[in-house]
C-alpha positions in Angstrom: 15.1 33.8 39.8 16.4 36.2 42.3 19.6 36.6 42.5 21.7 35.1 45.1 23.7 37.3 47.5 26.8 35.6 48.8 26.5 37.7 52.3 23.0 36.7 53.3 21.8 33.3 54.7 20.9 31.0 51.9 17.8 30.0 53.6 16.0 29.7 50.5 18.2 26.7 49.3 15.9 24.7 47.1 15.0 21.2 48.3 16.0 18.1 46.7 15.7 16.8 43.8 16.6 19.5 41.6 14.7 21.8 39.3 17.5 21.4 36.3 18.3 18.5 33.9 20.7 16.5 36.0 20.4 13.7 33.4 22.4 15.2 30.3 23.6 13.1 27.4 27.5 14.4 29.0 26.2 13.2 32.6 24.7 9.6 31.4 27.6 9.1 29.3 30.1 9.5 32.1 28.2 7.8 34.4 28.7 4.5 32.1 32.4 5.2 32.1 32.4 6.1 36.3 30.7 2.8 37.2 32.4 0.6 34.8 35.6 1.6 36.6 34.0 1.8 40.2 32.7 -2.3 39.3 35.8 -3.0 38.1 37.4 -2.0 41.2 34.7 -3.7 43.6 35.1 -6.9 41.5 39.1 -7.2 42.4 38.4 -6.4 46.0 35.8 -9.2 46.3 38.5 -11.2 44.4 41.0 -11.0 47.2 41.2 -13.6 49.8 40.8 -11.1 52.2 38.6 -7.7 51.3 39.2 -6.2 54.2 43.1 -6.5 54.4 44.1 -3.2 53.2 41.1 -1.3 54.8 43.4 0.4 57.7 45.8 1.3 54.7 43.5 2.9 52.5 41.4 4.7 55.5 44.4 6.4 56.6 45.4 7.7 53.5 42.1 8.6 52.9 42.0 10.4 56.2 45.1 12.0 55.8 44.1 13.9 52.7 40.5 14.8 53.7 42.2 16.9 56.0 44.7 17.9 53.7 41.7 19.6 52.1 40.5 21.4 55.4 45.0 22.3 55.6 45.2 19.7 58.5 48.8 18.6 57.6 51.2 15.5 58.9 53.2 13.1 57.1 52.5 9.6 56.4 55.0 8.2 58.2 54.3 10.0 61.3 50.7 8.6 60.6 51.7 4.5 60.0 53.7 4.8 63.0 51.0 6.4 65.2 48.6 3.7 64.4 51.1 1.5 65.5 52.9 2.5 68.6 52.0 2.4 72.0 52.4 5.9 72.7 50.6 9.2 73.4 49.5 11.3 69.7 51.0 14.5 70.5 50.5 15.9 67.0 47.1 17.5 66.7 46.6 16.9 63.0 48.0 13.4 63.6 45.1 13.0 66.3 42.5 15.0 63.9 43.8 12.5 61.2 43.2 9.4 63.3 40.0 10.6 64.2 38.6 10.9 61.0 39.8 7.0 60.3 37.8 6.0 63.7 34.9 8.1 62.0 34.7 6.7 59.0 35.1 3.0 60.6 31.8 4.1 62.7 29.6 5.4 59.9 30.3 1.4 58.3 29.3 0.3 61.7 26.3 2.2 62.4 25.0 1.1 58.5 25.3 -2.7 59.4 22.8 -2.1 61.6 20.5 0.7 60.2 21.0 0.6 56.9 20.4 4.7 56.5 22.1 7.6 56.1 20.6 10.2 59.0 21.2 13.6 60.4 21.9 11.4 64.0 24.6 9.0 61.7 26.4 12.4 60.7 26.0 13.8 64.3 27.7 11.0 65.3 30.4 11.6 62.6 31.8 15.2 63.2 31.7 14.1 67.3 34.5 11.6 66.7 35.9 13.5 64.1 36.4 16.4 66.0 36.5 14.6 69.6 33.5 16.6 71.1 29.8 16.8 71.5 29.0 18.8 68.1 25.9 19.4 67.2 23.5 20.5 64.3 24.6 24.7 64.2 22.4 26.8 66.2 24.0 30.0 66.4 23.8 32.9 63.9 27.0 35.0 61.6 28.6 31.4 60.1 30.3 32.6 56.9 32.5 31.0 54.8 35.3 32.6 53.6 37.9 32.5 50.8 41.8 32.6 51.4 41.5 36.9 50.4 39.0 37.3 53.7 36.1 37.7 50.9 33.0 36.1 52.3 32.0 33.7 49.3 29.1 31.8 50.8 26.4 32.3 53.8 24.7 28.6 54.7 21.6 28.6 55.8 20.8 30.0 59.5 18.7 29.0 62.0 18.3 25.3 63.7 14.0 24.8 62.3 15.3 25.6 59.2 18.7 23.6 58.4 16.5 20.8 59.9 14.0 21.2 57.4 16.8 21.2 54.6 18.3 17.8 56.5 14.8 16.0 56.5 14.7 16.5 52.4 18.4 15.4 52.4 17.3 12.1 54.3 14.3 11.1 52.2 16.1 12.0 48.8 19.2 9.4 50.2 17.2 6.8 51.6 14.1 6.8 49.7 14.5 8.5 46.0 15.0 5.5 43.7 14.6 7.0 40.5 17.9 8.9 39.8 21.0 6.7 38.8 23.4 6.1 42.5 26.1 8.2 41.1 24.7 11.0 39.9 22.3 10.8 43.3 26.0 10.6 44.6 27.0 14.1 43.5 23.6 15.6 44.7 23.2 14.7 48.1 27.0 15.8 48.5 26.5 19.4 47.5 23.2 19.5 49.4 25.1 18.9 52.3 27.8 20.8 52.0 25.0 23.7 51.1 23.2 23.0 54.4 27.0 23.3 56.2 25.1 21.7 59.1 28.0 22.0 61.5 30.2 24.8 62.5 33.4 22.4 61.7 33.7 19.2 60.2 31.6 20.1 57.3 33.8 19.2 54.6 35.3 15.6 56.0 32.0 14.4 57.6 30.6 15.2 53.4 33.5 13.1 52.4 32.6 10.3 54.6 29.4 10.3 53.7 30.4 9.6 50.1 32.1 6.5 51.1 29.3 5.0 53.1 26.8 5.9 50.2 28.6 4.0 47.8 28.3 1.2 50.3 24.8 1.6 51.0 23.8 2.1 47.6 25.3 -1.0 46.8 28.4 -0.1 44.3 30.7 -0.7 46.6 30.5 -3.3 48.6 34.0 -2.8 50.5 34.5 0.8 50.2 38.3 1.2 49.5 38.5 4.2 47.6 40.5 7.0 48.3 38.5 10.3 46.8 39.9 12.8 49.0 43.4 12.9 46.6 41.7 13.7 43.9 40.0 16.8 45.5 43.3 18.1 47.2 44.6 17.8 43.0 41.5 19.1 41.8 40.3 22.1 44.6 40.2 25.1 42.8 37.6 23.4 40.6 35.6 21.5 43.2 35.2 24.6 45.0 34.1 26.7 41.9 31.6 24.0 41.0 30.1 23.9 44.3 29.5 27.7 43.7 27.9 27.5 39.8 25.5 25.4 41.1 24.8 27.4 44.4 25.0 31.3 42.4 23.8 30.0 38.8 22.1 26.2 39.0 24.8 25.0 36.9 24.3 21.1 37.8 26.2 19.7 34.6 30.1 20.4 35.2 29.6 20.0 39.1 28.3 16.4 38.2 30.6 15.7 35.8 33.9 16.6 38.3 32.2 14.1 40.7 31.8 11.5 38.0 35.4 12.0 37.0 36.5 12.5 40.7 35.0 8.3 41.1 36.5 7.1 37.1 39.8 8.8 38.1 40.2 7.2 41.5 38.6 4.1 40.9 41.1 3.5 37.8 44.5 4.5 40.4 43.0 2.8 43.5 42.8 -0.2 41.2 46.3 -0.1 40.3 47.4 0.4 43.6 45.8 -2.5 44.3 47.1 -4.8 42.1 50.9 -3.5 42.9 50.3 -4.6 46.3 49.1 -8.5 45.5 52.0 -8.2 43.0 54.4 -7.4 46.4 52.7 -9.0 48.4 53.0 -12.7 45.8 56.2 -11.9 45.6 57.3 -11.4 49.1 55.5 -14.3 49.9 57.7 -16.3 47.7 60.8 -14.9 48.8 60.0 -15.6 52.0 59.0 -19.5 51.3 62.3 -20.1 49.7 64.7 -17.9 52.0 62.7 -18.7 55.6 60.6 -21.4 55.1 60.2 -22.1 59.1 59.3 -18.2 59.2 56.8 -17.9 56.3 53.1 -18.6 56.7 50.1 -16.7 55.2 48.7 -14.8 58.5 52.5 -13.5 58.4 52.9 -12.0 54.7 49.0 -10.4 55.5 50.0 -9.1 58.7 53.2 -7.8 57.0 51.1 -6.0 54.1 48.2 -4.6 56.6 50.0 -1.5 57.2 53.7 -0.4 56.5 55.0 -1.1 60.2 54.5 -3.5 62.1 55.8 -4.7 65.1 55.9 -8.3 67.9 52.4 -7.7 69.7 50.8 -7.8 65.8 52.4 -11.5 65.3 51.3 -12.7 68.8 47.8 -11.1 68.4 47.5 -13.5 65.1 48.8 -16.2 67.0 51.8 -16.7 64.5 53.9 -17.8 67.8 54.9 -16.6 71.5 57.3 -13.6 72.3 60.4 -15.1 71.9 59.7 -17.4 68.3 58.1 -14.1 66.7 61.2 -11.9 67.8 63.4 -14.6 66.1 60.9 -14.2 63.0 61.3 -10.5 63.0 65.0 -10.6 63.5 65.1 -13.2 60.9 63.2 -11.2 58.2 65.0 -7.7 58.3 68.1 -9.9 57.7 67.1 -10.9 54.9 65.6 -7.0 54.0 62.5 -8.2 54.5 61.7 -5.5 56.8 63.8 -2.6 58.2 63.7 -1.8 62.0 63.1 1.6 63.8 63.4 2.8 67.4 59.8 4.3 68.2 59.9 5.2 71.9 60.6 2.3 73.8 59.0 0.1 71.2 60.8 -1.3 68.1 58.8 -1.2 64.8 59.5 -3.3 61.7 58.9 -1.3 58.2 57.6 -2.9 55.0 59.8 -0.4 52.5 58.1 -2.5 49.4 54.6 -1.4 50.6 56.2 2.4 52.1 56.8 2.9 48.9 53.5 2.0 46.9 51.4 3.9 49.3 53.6 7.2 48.8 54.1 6.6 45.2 51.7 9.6 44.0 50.9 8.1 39.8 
């Protein structure tokens, strides 16, 4: 095998599948473990009255630390309140943030209707992520370098080429059937980011990509899972992993982190989970017996969508006209149901209980 030089063009990239045992005793047995938890998490989702209620939760902090890993850095309360104010995004990694929630909220749109995973899906993806009209890399000398200035990795060059490379990626997603989904998971993610397909956007249109492939592959059917945290914890070793296989077609330990990366995050997004029906019960029954003429269940949802909220987000849900769901709002953060803040000209109501699940990092 000749050897791979990290300062040329990887244009010899081998196409997909790989030539290596990918399906190792270590690999099947994690695999067991990954989707056990990954079921277990898509069975309590289905389980809630409503899947889709924490959906703008979990995509922001999602979002938030998939650009973490690219060093795109703002807080999550500057984030919450950006969702929810009317007011310009001044911040430009609150606006790359909010872009890469309105990306991954297309790719789940586009798949209702094509069902596929496609260079066009993931052209589509880095243009709203990155607000522009990006397109598949063109133009020789991309490098990627490490922190030290060291070149550590030359993607392919040339646009008849990284198309070629993208065509194998497509069939292998869409029409390969005989790997297991996860470990099919890890594969098409390195291929991609091996490709490097864009000249930014590379890394959070992969991690997108992850999501909607566990929804189109059918293990998750609401894909809540927030896998960027574990990368940011973990991205020394995801970015040495990516390089074994690259330099020395070690498959096994890059597999494995990905298997752990979905077991890990699966098991503390379904804990998360169940601390917010636990708040969310328990606010609800607060509420009954304090404010029974305030409390209604479009209410305690609206109040656990996101961690502010403000009046327009009661009218919109038709829980009563200006004046009755001011009196709510007034009502409830007298009672410490909520905690009121000054944002612009607008006043926003915080849920502390569910603040402080979101930010609790265990």
């Amino acid at each position: 095998m000749e050897k791979f030089n990290r300062k040329i063009p990887y244009n010899n990239l081998p196409l997909l599948p790989p030539k290596a045992e990918i399906e190792t005793k270590s690999i099947l047995r994690k695999t067991i473990s990954a989707g056990r938890a990954l079921a277990q998490l898509n069975g309590t989702l289905l389980n809630l009255p409503n899947p889709t209620l924490f959906l703008d939760t979990i995509y922001l902090q999602e979002a938030k630390a998939s650009s973490e890993v690219e060093n795109i850095i703002t807080t999550k309360d500057e984030l919450y309140k950006s969702l929810v104010a009317d007011r310009k995004v001044d911040n430009s990694a609150t606006k790359e943030v909010l872009s890469y929630k309105e990306a991954l909220w297309l790719g789940l749109e586009q798949l209702k209707t094509k069902p596929f995973i496609t260079t066009n899906l993931c052209v589509k993806i880095v243009q709203c992520i990155k607000q522009n009209n990006a397109s598949i890399r063109n133009t020789p000398g991309t490098t990627l370098s490490n922190a030290q200035g060291e070149v550590i990795y030359t993607p392919p060059t040339g646009e008849a080429i990284i198309r070629e490379k993208l065509a194998n990626l497509e069939k292998f997603i869409n029409e390969d059937v005989t790997i297991d989904p996860l470990i099919k998971m890890a594969i098409l993610h390195y291929q991609f980011e091996a490709i490097h397909l864009f000249s930014d956007g590379n890394g959070r249109t992969g991690r997108i990509l992850l999501l909607l492939y566990l929804k189109l592959s059918g293990l998750l059917d609401t894909p809540a899972i927030y896998l960027s945290e574990y990368m940011i914890k973990n991205k020394l070793e995801y970015y040495s992993r990516l390089r074994a296989v690259t330099e020395n077609n070690e498959w096994e330990d890059y597999i494995l982190y990905m298997l752990d990366m979905i077991e890990e995050t699966s098991n503390k997004g379904l804990k998360r989970l169940n601390k917010i029906t636990s708040a969310m019960d328990e606010t609800a029954s607060e509420i009954k017996r304090k404010l029974p003429k305030v409390y209604s269940k479009d209410l305690i949802e609206i109040l656990f969508r996101l961690p502010y909220t403000k009046r327009q987000h009661l009218i919109d849900e038709n829980i009563g006209n200006l004046k009755t769901v001011g009196n709510y709002l007034i009502e409830l953060e007298k009672y410490g149901f909520l905690k009121s803040e000054k944002v612009g000209k607008e006043k926003l109501y915080l849920n502390q209980k569910l603040l402080e699940i979101l930010e609790n990092k265990e």
